[in-house]
Phi, psi and omega in degrees: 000156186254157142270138163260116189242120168277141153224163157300159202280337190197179185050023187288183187246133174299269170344304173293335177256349180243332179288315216259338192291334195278328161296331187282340212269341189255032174245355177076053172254150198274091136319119180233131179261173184214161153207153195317317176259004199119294169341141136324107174290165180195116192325180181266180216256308171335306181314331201266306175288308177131124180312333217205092176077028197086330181255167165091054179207153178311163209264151175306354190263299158309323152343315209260349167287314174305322185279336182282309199301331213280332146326338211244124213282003176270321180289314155325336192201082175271152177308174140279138156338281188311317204273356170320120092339087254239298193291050152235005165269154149280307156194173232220045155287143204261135190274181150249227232062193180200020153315149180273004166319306187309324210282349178298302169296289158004301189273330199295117185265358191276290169303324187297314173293358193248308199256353180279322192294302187315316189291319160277023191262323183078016174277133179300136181225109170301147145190147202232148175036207200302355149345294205301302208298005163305315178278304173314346200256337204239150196261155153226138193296356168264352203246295241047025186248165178289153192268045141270341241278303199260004169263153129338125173213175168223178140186211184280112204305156192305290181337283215306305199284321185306310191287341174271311178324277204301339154325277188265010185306309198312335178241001173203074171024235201263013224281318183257021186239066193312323225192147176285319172294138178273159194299314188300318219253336191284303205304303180320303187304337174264340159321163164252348175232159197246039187252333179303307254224131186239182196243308207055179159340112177270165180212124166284346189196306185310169198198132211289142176246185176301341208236329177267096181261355194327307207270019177272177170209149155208173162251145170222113167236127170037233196265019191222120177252129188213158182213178186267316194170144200338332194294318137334352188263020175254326141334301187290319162266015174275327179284333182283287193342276212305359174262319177316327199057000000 
C-alpha cells in the first residue's frame, strides 16, 4: 500500500517521522513524502544532538533510523504539496515536531485542503503530537467544522509541552513553544464536546520501545489513530499497520 507522510523543509520530529517510515517500509508498504516545493527535508538538528546537555533528544534507535531514511530515494526527491493526489494513498501520516521550521506544514493552507479531501476518502490517517493539529486545522467543506469534530483524539498533552518550555526556556527561548496557544488547547477547541480529547496516562520521560509498549498511550477511533508525543511513536505505528490491515 503507498503512504503519504507530509512534512516541513526542516525541523520535523526524528522519531515521529523515522519509528512509523521504518515499520511501514518492513511491513512492505510503499512511503511517499511530499514537502511544500519538492526539497529534501530535514529534522530538526536538537533532536539529534540533544536540546539541553545532550540529553532531551531522540533515543538511539530511531537516531539509526533516521540516518537509513535520509538514503531512502522517495525522501531525497518528495512530491510537492500542490502535486498531491489525495486518492492515490492508502493512508495518511502526520508527523509532529514543535521546532519553528514547523510552523510551515502547520500553516499551510495548501496542506490543510490535501488533507480534508483525504480524511473524505474515509482512508486510515495517522497523526501524532502537533501532527494532529493539521487535522483540528483542515475544515470539511459540508460543515465547516474540523474533520476531528466528532473523534476521539489525543495529541500533545498541555503538562508535556508546558513542562519542556519551563525546563529549557533559560537556554533555548520558546523553542518548544510553537504557537502562543498550547497544541492541547487548539485541538480540545476543534471538538465539538471537549470530554472527546483524552489525555492518557501522565509521563514524564520513560518513553515506548520496539519492545515496550507500557509508557504509550494512543487513540483509536474508526480509521483515525492519534498519539502524544516521540514516546509513543512505536505504538502509534503499529495501530496505523492494523488500520492498513
Amino acid at each position: 500500500m503507498r503512504v503519504l507522510v507530509p512534512l516541513p523543509d526542516r525541523d520535523f520530529d526524528v522519531t515521529e517521522v523515522a519509528v512509523p517510515w521504518r515499520m511501514l517500509r518492513d511491513a512492505g508498504h510503499k512511503v511517499v513524502f511530499a514537502t511544500e516545493e519538492g526539497g529534501r527535508p530535514e529534522a530538526d538538528p536538537l533532536l539529534l544532538t540533544g536540546v539541553l546537555f545532550g540529553q532531551l533528544g531522540a533515543d538511539p534507535e530511531p537516531k539509526a533510523f533516521y540516518r537509513e531514511l535520509l538514503a531512502d530515494e522517495a525522501y531525497q526527491k518528495p512530491l510537492t504539496w500542490a502535486d498531491v493526489e489525495p486518492a492515490d494513498y492508502d493512508g495518511l501520516v502526520l508527523p509532529g515536531g514543535h521546532a519553528p521550521g514547523m510552523r510551515q506544514y502547520l500553516g499551510s493552507e495548501v496542506l490543510r485542503d490535501k488533507v480534508a479531501r483525504f480524511w473524505a476518502l474515509d482512508r486510515p490517517v495517522g497523526a501524532i503530537c502537533h501532527g494532529v493539529l493539521v487535522l483540528a486545522r483542515a475544515l470539511d467543506p459540508a460543515t465547516g467544522a474540523s474533520v476531528i469534530a466528532g473523534r476521539r483524539t489525543t495529541c500533545l498533552p498541555k503538562y508535556m509541552e508546558r513542562g519542556a518550555y519551563f525546563l529549557t526556556a533559560w537556554r533555548r527561548g520558546r523553542y518548544y513553544r510553537t504557537y502562543p496557544a498550547y497544541v492541547q488547547d487548539e485541538v480540545v477547541a476543534a471538538l465539538r464536546d471537549p470530554d472527546q480529547f483524552q489525555r492518557g496516562p501522565t509521563e514524564l520521560s520513560r518513553r515506548g520501545t520496539a519492545t515496550d509498549d507500557g509508557p504509550a498511550f494512543v487513540v483509536r477511533d474508526g480509521n483515525y489513530v492519534s498519539a502524544r508525543w516521540p514516546g509513543d511513536a512505536y505504538l502509534f505505528a503499529r495501530r496505523f499497520l492494523e488500520l492498513l490491515g
